[in-house]
N, C-alpha and C positions, 0 to 999 in steps of 0.2 A: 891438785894441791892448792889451786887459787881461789879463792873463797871472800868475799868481805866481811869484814865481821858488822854487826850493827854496831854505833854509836850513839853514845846518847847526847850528846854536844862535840862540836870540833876541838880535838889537844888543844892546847894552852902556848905549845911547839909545833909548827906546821913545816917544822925543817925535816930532811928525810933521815933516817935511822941508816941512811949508808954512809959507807968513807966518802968525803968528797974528793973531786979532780977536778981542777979549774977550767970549764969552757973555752973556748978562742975567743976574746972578748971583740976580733973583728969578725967575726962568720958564727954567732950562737946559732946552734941548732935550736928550733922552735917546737913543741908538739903541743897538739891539742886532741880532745877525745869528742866523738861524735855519739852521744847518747841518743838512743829512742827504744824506749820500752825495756824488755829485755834483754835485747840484741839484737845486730843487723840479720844475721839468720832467721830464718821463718819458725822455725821449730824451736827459738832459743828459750821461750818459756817454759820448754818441757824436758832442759837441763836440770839436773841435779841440782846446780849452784842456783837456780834462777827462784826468783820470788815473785811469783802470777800473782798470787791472794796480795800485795801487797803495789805492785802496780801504780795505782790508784790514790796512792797515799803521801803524803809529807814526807815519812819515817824512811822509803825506798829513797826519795830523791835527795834528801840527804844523807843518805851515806852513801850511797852513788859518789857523789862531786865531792864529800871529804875525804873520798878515796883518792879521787884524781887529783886532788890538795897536797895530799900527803904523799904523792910523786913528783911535786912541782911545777905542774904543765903550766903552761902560759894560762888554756882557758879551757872550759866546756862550749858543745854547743848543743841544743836539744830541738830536736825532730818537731816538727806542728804541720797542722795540715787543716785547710776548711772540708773535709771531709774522711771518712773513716779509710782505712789504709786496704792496700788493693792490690793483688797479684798481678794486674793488669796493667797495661801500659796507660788509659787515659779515662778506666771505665771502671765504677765501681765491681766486687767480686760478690760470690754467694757465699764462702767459705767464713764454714766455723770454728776451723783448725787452728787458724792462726791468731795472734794477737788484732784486736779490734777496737777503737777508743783510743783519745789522749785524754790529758788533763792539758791547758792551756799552757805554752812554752814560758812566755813573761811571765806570769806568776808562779810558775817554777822557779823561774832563778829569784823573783823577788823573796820569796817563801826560803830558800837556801842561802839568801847572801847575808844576811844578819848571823848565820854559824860557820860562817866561812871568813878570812880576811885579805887571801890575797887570791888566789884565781878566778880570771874571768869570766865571767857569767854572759854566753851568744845564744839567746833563743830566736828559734827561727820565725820569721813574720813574711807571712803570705803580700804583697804587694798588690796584687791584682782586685782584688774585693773590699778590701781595708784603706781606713782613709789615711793618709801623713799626717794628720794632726794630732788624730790620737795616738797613733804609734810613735810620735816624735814625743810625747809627753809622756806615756809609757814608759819608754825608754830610758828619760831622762830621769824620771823617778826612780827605775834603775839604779840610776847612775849614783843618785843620790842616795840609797837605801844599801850599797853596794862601797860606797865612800869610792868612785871614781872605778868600777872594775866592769861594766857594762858595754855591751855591743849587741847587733843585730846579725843574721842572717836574712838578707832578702831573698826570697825567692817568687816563681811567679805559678800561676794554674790556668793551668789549660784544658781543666777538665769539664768539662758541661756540667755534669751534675752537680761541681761544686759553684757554679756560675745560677745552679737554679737556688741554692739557699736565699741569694740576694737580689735576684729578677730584675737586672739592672743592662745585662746583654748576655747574648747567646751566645755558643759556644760550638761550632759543629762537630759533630761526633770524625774521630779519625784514629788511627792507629801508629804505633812507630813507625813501622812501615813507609806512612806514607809524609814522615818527615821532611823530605827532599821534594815535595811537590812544591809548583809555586803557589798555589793558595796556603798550605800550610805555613811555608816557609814566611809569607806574609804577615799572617796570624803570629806567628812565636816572634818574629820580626816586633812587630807591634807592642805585643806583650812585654819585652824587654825593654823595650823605650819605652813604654810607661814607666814601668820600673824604676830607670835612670831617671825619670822627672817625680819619681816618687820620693828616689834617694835623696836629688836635690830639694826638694821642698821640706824632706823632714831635716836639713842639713842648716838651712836656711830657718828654720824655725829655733833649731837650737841655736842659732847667733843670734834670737831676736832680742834676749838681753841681752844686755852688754854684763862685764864682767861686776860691776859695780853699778848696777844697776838698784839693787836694793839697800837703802840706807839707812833705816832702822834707828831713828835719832828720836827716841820716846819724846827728848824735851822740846824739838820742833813739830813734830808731829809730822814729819816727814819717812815714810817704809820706805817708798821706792822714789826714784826721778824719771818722773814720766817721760823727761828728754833722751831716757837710753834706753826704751822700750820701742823695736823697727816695725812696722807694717814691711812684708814678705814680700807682699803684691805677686806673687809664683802666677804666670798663667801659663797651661801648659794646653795639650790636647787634647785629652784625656780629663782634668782635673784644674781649679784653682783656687788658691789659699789666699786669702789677706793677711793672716797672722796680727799681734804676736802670738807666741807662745801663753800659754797661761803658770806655763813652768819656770823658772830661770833659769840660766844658761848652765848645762851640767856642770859637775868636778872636771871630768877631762878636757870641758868643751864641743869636743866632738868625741862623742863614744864612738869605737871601732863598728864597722860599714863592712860584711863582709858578703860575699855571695860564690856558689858553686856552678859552674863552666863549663861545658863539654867542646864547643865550636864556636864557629870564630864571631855570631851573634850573641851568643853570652858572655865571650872572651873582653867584647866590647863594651859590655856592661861595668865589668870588673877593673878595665883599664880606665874608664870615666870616670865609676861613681865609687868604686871600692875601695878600701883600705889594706883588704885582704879576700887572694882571689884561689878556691879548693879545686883541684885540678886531678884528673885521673888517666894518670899516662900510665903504661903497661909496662913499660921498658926504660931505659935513660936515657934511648935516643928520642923517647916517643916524647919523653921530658925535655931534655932538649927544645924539641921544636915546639913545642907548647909555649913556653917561656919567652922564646924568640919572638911567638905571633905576639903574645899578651905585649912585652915590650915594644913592640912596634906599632901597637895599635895605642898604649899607653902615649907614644911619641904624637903620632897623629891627634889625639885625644887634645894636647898641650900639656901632659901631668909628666913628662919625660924627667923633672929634677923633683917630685915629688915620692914619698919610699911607698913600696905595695909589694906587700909580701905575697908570693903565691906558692900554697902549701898544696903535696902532693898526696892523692888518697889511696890507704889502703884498707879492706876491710880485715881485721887479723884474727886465726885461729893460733893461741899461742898456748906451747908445752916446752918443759926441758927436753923431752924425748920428740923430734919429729916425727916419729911411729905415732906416739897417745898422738900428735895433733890431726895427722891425716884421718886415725882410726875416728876421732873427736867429729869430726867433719863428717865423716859420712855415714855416722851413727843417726847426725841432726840429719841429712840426708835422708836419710829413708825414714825417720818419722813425719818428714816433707811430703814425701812421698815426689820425690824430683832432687837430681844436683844443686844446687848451690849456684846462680848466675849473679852479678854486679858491673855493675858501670862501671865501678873498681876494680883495681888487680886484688883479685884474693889471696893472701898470704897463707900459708901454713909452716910450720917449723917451730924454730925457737926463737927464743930473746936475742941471743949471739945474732943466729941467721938475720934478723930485722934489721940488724945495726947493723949488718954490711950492709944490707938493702940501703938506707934508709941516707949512709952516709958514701956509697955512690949513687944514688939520687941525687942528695944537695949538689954533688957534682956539676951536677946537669945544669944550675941556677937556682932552684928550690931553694927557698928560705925556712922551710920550716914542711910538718905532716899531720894531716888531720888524720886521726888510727881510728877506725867502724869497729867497734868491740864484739866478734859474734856473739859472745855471750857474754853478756856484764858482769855478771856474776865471779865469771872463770876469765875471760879476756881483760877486764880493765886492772885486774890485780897483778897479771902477769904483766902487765905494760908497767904497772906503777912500781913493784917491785922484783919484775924481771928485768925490762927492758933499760928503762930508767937507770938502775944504777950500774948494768954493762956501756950504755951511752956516757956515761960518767967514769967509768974506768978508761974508755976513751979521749978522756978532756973532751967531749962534745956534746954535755950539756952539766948545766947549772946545777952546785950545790948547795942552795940557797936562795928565796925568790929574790932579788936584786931590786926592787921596786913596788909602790904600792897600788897601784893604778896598770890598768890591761895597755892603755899606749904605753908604760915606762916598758912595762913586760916584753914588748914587740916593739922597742925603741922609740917609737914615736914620740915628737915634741907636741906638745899640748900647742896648736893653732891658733892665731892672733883670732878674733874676734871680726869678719867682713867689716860688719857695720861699723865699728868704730873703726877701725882703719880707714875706712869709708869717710866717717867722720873728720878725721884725726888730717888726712890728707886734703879733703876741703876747703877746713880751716888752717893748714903752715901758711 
C-alpha cells in the first residue's frame, strides 16, 4: 500500500495531514532516514514500488526527501562512496544484479534544498581521499543554498581500490576477518584520526569568518573587513590548511558533523569530533552499553557539558500485516539470491511494532533513530505515514517542524565564533 507518488514542487504546507499530539518537549524523539539508491536491500530495485530508470535523476531525489518532509523527520542523509558499491567486505564485486553507480551525495542535497524548506539535508563525504577545504566550502554553500539546514556524514575507506583512483598511498588488501589483527587495527586506527583532524580542520575553516565579517557598504567601498578573516594554521599528520575559508561563515555556523560507529575506535571519533553519532545495537542492553562507552569517552575527550546525540540504527521492512512484511523480505531474498545480512538490526513487522521498538530503545539513552528504508519506494512511506503518526499518537514526536535550521531541529545553539571569542578575550 506504500507507494510515493511523484511531485512536481514541495506543498506550500509541509505540516503532516495527521492529528497532532504534543512531544515531551524534555526527551523529543528524533528520526532521520538513511537513503541510498533504492534501498538498503540488495534486490530493492526490483520492488514493485521501486524506480531503477530513474535512479539517476533529479526528479527521484526529490520526491525521495519531500516525502520524508512531509513526515517531519529532523533530516535525510544520503549514501556516497569513492567507489562503485560491493557485496564484499573491502573489495570491489563482479556482480550485475544489483544496483551499481551514485550520483554525488552534496549535489544531491544541493539540487533538493531549494524544494524543500525545512529538513535536513546529511550527505555523506568520504574523509580519507578528499581534502577539508573543499568539503568545508562545499558544505557551507549547503548551508547557504539550504537557508541554515546542512550537515555532513564523515566516513572513512579503507579500501585499496578506492585508494588507487587518487595514487596518493596504498592500502593493503584485508578482509573483515582480519579486523582484530594488529596491523589492521593500526590502519583503521589511523584512518579515524585523520578523520578527526579532518573534522577539525573543516570546523575550523568554517569559523574563519567571523560573523560580521562582510560589510557591504557600497558608499565606502568597503565588502568585507580583512581584520575578521583567520588564517587556520591546522597542521596535522596526515594534512595542513592555512585557510581562510573563501566561503563565509555559514547560517548555522557550524552545520551538523555527524559519523557512523560500530567500536570503540570509531566511538572515539564521534565523541571528539561529532555532533551526532549512528549507532547499531541489537538489543537495549546492547544500547545500553554503547552510550555508556561513547559517554565516557566523550568525558575523556573534554566534550562532557557539550550535547551529541547518538541515534540508534535500524534497517526496516514495514507492513500493517507482519505476515506481508516477512513474506516482503524474503521475496527480495531470493531475487538476492542470499538472506538479507546488516550491521543493523533488521526490523520486520509493523508501524505499532517499531514504536515499541524504537521507544524502549530511547530507554537505553538514545536520543533519536536513523531508519535504512529496504525499499524506498514501500519503506520510507510507511515510516512517514505509518510510523510517524503512531509516534505521535504517542506524544513522542512532533507535530509540526518547530524550527528552521537542522541544529534548532536537534536543539542545538548556533556556537559562538572561536576566532573572535579568541579575539574578544585578548582584547577585555
Amino acid at each position: 500500500m506504500w507507494s510515493i507518488r511523484k511531485a512536481s514542487s514541495v506543498s506550500s504546507d509541509i505540516s503532516s495531514p495527521y492529528p497532532a499530539s504534543s512531544p515531551s518537549p524534555d526527551n523529543p524523539l528524533h528520526l532521520a532516514v538513511a537513503l541510498d539508491g533504492a534501498g538498503w536491500h540488495p534486490a530493492a530495485w526490483r520492488a514493485p514500488e521501486a524506480r531503477p530508470r530513474e535512479l539517476f535523476t533529479a526528479r527521484y531525489w526529490q520526491d525521495v526527501v519531500t516525502e520524508a518532509e512531509r513526515g517531519l523527520l529532523d533530516f535525510v542523509t544520503i549514501e556516497d562512496s569513492l567507489g562503485p558499491q560491493s557485496s564484499h567486505f573491502t573489495e570491489p564485486d563482479a556482480r550485475t544484479d544489483q544496483v551499481r553507480g551514485r550520483l554525488d551525495a552534496v549535489l544531491i542535497a544541493a539540487r533538493v534544498a531549494p524544494v524543500t524548506r525545512h529538513i535536513g539535508l546529511v550527505p555523506t563525504v568520504v574523509a580519507t581521499h578528499t581534502e577539508p577545504f573543499h568539503i568545508s566550502k562545499a558544505i557551507a554553500t549547503l548551508d547557504y543554498v539550504s537557508a541554515g539546514r546542512a550537515g555532513l556524514r564523515v566516513q572513512i575507506s579503507a579500501r585499496r581500490s578506492e585508494a588507487a583512483h587518487f595514487g596518493r598511498r596504498t592500502i593493503p588488501a584485508f578482509g573483515i576477518d582480519d579486523l582484530d589483527t594488529p596491523a589492521v587495527g593500526e590502519l583503521v586506527t589511523d584512518l579515524f584520526d585523520e578523520a578527526a583532524d579532518y573534522v577539525e580542520a573543516v570546523r575550523r575553516l568554517w569559523d574563519s569568518w567571523e560573523d560580521d565579517a562582510e560589510i557591504r557598504d557600497v558608499a565606502t567601498g568597503r565588502f568585507i573587513d580583512g581584520g575578521k578573516l583567520h588564517y587556520i594554521d591546522f597542521e596535522g599528520r596526515h594534512f595542513s590548511v592555512k585557510g581562510p575559508s573563501i566561503t563565509p561563515r555559514p547560517p548555522q555556523g557550524q552545520p551538523v558533523v555527524s559519523a557512523l560507529a560500530h567500536r570503540t575506535v570509531p566511538f572515539r571519533l564521534v565523541a571528539r569530533s561529532a555532533d551526532i553519532g549512528y549507532v547499531t545495537p541489537h538489543d537495549g542492553d546492547q544500547a545500553r552499553a554503547i552510550v555508556a562507552e561513547i559517554r565516557a569517552e566523550q568525558d575523556a575527550a573534554g566534550r562532557a557539558r557539550e550535547p551529541l546525540h547518538i541515534f540508534g540504527e535500524l534497517v526496516v521492512f514495514l507492513d500493517d500485516d507482519p505476515a506481508a512484511a516477512r513474506a516482503r523480505r524474503e521475496r527480495l531474498d531470493g531475487l538476492a539470491g542470499s538472506p538479507y545480512s546488516s550491521d543493523a538490526k533488521i526490523f520486520t513487522g509493523t508501524p505499532a511494532e517499531l514504536a515499541d521498538l524504537l521507544l524502549e530503545w530511547r530507554r537505553a539513552g538514545l536520543t533519536g533513530f536513523r531508519l535504512r528504508p529496504a525499499v524506498i519506494g514501500h519503506d520510507l512511506p510507511a515510516i512517514t505515514r505509518g510510523l510517524v503518526p503512531e509516534l505521535r499518537r504517542r506524544g513522542a514526536f512532533r507535530g509540526a517542524y518547530e524550527a528552521d535550521t537542522l541544529r534548532g531541529l536537534l536543539g542545538l545553539a548556533r556556537p559562538a565564533n572561536r576566532y573572535a571569542a579568541a579575539t574578544t578575550t585578548a582584547t577585555a
